[in-house]
BATI-667851 format. One record per residue (C-alpha): residue in three letters; x, y, z; residue number from 1. Coordinates in steps of 0.001 Angstrom, whole numbers. Example, Ala and Ser with C-alpha at 12.3 -4.5 7.8 and 13.67 -1.06 7.14 Angstrom:
<site rest="ALA" x="12300" y="-4500" z="7800" nr="1"/>
<site rest="SER" x="13670" y="-1060" z="7140" nr="2"/>
This chain:
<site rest="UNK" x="-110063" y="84535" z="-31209" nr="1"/>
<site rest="UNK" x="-109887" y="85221" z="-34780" nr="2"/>
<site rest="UNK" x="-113394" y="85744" z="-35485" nr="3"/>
<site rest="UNK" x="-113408" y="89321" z="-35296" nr="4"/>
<site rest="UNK" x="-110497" y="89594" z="-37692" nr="5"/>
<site rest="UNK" x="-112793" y="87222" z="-40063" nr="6"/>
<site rest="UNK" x="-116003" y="89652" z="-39917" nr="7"/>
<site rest="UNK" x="-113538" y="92699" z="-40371" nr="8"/>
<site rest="UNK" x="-112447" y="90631" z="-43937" nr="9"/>
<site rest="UNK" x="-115972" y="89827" z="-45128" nr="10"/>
<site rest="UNK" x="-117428" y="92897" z="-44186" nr="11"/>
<site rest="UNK" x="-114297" y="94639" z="-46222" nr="12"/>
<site rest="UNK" x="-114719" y="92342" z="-49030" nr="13"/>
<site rest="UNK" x="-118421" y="92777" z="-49043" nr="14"/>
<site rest="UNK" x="-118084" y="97075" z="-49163" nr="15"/>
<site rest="UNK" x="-115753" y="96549" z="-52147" nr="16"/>
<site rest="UNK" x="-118197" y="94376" z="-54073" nr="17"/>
<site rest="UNK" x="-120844" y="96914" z="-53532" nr="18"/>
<site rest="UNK" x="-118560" y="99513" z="-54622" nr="19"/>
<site rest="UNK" x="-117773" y="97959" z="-57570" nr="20"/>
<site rest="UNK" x="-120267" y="96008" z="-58703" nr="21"/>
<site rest="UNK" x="-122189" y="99041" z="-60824" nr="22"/>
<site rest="UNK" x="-118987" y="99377" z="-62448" nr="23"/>
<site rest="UNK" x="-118833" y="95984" z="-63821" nr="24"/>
<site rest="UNK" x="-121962" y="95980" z="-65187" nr="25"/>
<site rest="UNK" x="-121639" y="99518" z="-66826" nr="26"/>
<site rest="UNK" x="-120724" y="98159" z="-70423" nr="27"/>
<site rest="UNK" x="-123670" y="95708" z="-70330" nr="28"/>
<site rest="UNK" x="-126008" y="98545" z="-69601" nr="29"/>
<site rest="UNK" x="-124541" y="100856" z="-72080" nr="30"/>
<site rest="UNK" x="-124542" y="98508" z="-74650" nr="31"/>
<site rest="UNK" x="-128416" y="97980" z="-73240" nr="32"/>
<site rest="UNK" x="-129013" y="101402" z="-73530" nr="33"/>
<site rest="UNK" x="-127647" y="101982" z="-76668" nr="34"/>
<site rest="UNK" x="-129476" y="99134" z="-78575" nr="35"/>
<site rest="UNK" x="-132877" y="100620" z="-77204" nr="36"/>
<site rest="UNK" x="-132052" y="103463" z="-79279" nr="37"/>
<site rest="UNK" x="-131616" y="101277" z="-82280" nr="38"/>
<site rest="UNK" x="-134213" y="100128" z="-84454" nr="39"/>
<site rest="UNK" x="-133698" y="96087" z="-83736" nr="40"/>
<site rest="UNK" x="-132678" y="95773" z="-80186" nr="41"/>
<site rest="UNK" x="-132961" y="92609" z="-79854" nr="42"/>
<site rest="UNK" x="-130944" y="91929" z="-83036" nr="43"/>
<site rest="UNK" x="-128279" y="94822" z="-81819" nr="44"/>
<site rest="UNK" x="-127940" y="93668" z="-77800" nr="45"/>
<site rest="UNK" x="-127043" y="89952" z="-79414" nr="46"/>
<site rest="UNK" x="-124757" y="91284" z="-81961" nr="47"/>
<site rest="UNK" x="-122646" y="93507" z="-79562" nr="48"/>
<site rest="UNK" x="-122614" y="91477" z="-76622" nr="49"/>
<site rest="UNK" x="-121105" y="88641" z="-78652" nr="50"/>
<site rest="UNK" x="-117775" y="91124" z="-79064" nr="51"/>
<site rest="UNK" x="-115282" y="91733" z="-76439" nr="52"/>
<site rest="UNK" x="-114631" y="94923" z="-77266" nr="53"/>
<site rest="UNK" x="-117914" y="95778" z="-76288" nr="54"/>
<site rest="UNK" x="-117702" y="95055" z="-72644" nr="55"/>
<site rest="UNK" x="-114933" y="98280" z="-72123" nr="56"/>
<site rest="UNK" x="-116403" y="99888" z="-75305" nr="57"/>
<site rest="UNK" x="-118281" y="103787" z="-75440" nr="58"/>
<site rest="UNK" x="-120783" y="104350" z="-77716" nr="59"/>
<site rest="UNK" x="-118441" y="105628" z="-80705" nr="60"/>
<site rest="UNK" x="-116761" y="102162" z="-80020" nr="61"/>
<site rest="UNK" x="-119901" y="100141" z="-80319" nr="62"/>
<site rest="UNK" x="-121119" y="102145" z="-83632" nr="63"/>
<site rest="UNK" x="-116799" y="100629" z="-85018" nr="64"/>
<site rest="UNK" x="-118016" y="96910" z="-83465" nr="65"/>
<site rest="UNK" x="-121261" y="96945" z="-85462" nr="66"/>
<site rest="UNK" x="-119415" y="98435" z="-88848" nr="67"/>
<site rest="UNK" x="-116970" y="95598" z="-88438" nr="68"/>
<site rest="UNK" x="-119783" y="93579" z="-88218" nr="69"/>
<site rest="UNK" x="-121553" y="94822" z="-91705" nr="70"/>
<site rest="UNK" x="-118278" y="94266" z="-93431" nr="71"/>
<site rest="UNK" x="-117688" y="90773" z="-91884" nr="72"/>
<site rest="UNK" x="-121021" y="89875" z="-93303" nr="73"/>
<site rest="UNK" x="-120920" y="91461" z="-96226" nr="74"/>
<site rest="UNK" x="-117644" y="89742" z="-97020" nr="75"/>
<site rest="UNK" x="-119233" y="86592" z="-95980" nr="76"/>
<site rest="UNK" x="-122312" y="87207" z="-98139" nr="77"/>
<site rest="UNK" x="-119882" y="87629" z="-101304" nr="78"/>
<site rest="UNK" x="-118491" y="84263" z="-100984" nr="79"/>
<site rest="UNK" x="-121933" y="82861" z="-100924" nr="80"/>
<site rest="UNK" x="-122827" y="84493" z="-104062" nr="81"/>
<site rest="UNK" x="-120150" y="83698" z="-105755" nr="82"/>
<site rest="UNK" x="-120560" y="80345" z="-104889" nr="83"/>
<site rest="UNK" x="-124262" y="80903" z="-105982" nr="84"/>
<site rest="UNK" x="-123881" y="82325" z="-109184" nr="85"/>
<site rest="UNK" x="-122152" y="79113" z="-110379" nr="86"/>
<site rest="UNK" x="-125024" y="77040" z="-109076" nr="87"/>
<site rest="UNK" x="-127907" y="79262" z="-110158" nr="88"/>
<site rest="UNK" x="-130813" y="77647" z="-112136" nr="89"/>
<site rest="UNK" x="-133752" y="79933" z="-111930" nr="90"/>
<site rest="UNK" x="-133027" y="82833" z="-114652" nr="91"/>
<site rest="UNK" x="-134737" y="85435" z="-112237" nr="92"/>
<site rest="UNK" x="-131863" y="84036" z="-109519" nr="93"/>
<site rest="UNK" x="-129411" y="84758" z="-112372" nr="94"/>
<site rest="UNK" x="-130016" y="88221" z="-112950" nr="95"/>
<site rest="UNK" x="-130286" y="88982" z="-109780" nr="96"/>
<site rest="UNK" x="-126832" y="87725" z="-108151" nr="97"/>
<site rest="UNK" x="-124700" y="89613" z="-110153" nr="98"/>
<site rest="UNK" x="-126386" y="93006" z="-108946" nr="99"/>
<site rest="UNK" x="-126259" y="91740" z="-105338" nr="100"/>
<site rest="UNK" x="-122554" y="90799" z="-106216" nr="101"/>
<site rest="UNK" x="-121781" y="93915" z="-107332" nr="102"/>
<site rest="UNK" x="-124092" y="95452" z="-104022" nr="103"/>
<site rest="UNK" x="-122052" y="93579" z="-101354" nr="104"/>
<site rest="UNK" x="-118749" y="94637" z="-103571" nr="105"/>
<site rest="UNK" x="-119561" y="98374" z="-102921" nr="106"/>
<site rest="UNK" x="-120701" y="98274" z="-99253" nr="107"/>
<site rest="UNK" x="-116784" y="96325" z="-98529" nr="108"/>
<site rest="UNK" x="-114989" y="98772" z="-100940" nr="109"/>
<site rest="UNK" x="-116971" y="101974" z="-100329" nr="110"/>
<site rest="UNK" x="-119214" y="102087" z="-97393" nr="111"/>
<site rest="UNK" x="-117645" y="100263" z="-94386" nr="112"/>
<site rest="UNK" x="-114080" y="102213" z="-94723" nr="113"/>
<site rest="UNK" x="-115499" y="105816" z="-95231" nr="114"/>
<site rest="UNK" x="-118137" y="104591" z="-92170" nr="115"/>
<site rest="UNK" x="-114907" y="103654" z="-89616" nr="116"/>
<site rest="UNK" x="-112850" y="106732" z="-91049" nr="117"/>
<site rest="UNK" x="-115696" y="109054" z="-90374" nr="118"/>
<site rest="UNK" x="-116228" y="107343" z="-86492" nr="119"/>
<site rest="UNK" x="-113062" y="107589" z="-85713" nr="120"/>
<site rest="UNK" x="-112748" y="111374" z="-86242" nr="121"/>
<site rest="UNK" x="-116197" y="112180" z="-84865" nr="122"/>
<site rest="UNK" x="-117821" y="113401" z="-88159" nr="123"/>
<site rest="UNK" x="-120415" y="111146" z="-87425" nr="124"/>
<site rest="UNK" x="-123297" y="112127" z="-90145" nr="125"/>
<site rest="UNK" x="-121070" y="110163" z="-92700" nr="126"/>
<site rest="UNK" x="-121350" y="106956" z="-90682" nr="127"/>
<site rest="UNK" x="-124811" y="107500" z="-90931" nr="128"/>
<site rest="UNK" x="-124861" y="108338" z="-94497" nr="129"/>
<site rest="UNK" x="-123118" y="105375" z="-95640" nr="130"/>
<site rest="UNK" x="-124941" y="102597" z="-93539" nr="131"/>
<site rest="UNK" x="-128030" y="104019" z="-94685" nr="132"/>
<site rest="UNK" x="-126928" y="103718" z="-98184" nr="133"/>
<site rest="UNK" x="-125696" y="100112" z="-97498" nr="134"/>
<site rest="UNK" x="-129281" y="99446" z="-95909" nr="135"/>
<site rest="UNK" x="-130321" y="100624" z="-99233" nr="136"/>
<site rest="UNK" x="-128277" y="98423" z="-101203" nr="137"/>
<site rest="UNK" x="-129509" y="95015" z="-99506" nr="138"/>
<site rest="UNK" x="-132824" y="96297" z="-99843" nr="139"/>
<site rest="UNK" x="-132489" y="96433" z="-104135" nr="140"/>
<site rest="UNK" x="-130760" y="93113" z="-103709" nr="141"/>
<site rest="UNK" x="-133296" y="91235" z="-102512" nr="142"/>
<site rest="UNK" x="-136407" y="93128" z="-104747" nr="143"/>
<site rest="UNK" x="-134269" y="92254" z="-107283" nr="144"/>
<site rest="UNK" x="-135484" y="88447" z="-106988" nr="145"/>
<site rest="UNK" x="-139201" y="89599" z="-107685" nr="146"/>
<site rest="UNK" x="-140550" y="89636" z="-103990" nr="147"/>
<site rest="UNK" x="-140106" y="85883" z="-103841" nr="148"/>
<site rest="UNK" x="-137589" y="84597" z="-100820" nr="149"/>
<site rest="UNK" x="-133862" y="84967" z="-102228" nr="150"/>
<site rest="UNK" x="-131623" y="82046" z="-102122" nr="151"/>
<site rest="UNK" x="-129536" y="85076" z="-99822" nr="152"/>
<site rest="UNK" x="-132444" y="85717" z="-98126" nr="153"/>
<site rest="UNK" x="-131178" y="85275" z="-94231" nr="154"/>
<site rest="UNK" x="-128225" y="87526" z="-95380" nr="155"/>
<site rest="UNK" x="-129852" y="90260" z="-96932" nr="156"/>
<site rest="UNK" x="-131966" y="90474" z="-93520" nr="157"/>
<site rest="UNK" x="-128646" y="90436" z="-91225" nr="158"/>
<site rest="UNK" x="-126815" y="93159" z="-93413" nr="159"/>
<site rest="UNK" x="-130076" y="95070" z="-93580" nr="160"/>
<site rest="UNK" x="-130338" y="94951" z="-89561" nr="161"/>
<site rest="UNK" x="-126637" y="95468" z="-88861" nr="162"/>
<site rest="UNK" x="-126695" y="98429" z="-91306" nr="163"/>
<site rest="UNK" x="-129338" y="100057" z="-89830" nr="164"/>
<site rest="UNK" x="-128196" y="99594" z="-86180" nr="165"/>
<site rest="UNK" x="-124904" y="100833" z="-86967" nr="166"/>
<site rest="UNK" x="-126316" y="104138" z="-88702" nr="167"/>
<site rest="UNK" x="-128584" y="103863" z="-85743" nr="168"/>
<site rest="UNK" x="-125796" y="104335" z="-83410" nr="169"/>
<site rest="UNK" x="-123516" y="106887" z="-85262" nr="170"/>
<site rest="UNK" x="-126993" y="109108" z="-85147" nr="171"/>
<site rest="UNK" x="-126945" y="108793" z="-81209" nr="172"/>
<site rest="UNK" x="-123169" y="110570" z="-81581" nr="173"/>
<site rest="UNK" x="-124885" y="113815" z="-83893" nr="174"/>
């Protein structure tokens, strides 16, 4: 009969799952445990997860995914103001978008690459530096519209979140 030889294949197959099975779900609880550590877990669990690099990635890796991810938006954000600034009727909304222009400008062109470098060759306090200082940034953007909700609003609140996260992060590798 060949039932034997079918338990002996199940039961194999079953011991290999087992064996494996906290191994496949290591990233997920790194990336878990990681975020916890992070001032908006929620906000950095989503943001992560939604990369593949994440699901191989150590914690250096993830603090590289969430810098891409501040310099995606921030890129992002500058086409909106630009787009904005054109469009602008409120004078308060016209003084302000050229700051936040020039904001968004500095965090692409002098925040995010210094941020990566300094990841990459483990002098991690810069990371930290710099994402703070971009945290900082979208903070004077959006006072600069007088406390009222910016027409970047939503933007200002993702930068500000994926900032902080990814300073978060490169202060888990100090």
């Amino acid at each position: 009969m060949e039932t034997p030889g079918v338990f002996k294949l199940l039961s194999f197959s079953l011991i290999l799952l087992i064996a494996f099975l906290p191994f496949a779900s290591a990233p997920t609880d790194l990336v878990n445990y990681t975020c916890k550590k992070t001032p908006y877990t929620v906000f950095c669990a989503a943001a992560l997860s939604l990369d593949p690099r994440s699901s191989t990635a150590d914690t250096k890796t993830l603090g590289l995914i969430m810098v891409d991810k501040v310099e995606a938006h921030a890129k992002s954000t500058l086409t909106k103001i630009k787009y904005l600034r054109g469009k602008a009727a409120h004078p308060r909304t016209k003084q302000a978008l050229p700051s936040c222009e020039q904001s968004y400008g500095f965090i692409v062109s002098a925040m995010v690459p210094p941020s990566k470098e300094s990841l990459t060759k483990g002098d991690y306090k810069f990371a930290v530096e710099y994402m703070n200082a971009a945290v900082n940034d979208v903070q004077e953007c959006e006072a600069g519209f007088g406390g009222s909700k910016s027409p970047i609003s939503d933007s200002n609140d993702y930068e500000h979140k994926a900032a902080a996260v990814a300073s978060a992060i490169a202060g888990l590798l100090l």
